[in-house]
C-alpha positions as CSV (number, residue, x, y, z in Angstrom):
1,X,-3.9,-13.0,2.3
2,X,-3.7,-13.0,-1.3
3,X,-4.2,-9.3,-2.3
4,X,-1.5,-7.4,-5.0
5,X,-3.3,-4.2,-4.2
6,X,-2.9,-1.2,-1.4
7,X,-6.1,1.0,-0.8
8,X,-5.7,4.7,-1.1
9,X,-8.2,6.2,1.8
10,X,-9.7,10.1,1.9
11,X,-8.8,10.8,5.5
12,X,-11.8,13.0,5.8
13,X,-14.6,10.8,4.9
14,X,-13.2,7.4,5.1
15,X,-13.9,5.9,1.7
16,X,-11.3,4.1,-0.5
17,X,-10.4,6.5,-3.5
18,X,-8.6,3.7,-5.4
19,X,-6.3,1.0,-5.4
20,X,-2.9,0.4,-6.3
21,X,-1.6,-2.8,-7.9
22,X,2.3,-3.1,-6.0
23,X,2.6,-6.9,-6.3
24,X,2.3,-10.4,-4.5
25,X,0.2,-9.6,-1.1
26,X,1.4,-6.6,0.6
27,X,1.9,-6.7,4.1
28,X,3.4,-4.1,5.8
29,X,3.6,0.1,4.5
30,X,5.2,3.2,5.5
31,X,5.3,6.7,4.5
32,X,8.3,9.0,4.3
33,X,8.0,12.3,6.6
34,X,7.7,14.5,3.6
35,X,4.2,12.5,3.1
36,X,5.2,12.0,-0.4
37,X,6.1,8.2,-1.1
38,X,4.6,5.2,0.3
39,X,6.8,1.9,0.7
40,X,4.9,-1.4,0.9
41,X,6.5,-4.8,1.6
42,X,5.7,-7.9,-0.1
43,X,5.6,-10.9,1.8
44,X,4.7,-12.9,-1.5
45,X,7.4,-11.9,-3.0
46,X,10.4,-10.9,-0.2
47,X,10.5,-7.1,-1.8
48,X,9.8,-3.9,-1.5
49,X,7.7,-1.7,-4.0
């Protein structure tokens, strides 16, 4: 566990697009119902980003 990055995944084929940097190993993400903002926590660091 010592990522800083979350993966951003094309639903329809699978493959990682990218990758974010947020911060000090990101544990734990959720995505508001409007699908627009993703929230990661930090477990590194004790914060959201």
């Amino acid at each position: 566990m010592s990522e800083d990055t979350v993966s951003v995944v094309n639903l329809d084929t699978m493959k990682e697009e990218k990758r974010i940097k947020v911060g000090a190993t990101p544990v734990t993400t959720g995505v508001t119902s409007d699908g627009k903002t993703l929230v990661a926590t930090l477990y590194g660091e004790n914060a959201l980003f």
